[in-house]
C-alpha positions in Angstrom: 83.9 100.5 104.1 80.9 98.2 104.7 81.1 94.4 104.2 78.6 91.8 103.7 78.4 88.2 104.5 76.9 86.3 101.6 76.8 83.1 103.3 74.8 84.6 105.4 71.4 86.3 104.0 67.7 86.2 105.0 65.4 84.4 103.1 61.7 85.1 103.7 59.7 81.9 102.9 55.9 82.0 101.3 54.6 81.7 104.9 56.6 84.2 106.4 59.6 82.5 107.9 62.8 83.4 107.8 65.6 80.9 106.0 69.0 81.6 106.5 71.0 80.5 103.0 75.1 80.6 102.2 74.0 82.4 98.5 77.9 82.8 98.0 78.4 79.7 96.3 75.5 80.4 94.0 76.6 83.7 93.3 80.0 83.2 92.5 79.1 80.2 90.0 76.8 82.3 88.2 78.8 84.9 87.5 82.2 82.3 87.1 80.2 80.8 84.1 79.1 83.8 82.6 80.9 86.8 82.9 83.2 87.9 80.0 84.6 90.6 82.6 88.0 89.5 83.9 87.6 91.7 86.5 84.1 89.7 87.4 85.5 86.6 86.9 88.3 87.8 89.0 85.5 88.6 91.8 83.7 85.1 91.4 87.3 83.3 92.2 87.5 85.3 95.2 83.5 85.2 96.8 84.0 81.9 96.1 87.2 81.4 98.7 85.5 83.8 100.8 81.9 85.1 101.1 82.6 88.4 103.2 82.3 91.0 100.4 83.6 94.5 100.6 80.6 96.8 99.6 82.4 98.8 97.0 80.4 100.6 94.1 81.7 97.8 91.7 81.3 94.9 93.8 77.5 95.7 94.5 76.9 96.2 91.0 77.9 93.1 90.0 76.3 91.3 92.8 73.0 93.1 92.1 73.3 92.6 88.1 74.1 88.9 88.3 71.4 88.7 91.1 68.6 90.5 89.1 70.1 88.4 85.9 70.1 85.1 87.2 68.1 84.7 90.8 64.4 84.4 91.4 62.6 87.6 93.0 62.8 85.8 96.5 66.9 86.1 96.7 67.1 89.6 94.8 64.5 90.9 97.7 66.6 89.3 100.7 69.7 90.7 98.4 68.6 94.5 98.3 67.7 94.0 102.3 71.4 93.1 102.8 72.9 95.2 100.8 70.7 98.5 102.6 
């Protein structure tokens, strides 16, 4: 199973450079304060604690739902690049 380090992803800045930003944090407040999922609230505790994901078909939908949801265009592109 893959894994993903969302402390970790690639932000590419308006003039091209590339900003590394811990998006866990973020993440896993959006969806802590927002979710009615216990099961995504579950997930939020846990990214939270620890921002290596395992890339299962649920946890990538709810990181690409609350990403598309909640996060300017900027993160969901660097998200999508990760997650690929």
């Amino acid at each position: 199973m893959k894994t993903i380090d969302l402390s970790k992803i690639q932000i590419t800045a308006l003039d091209g450079t590339i900003q590394e930003h811990d998006f866990s944090k973020d993440l896993a407040q959006a969806i802590f304060q927002n979710t009615q999922l216990i099961s995504e609230h579950n997930f939020a505790i846990e990214l939270f604690k620890n921002p290596i994901v395992e890339l299962t078909t649920e946890n990538e939908g709810i990181i690409v739902s609350y990403t598309e949801r909640y996060f300017k265009a900027f993160v969901q592109i660097a998200i999508k690049k990760l997650i690929s």
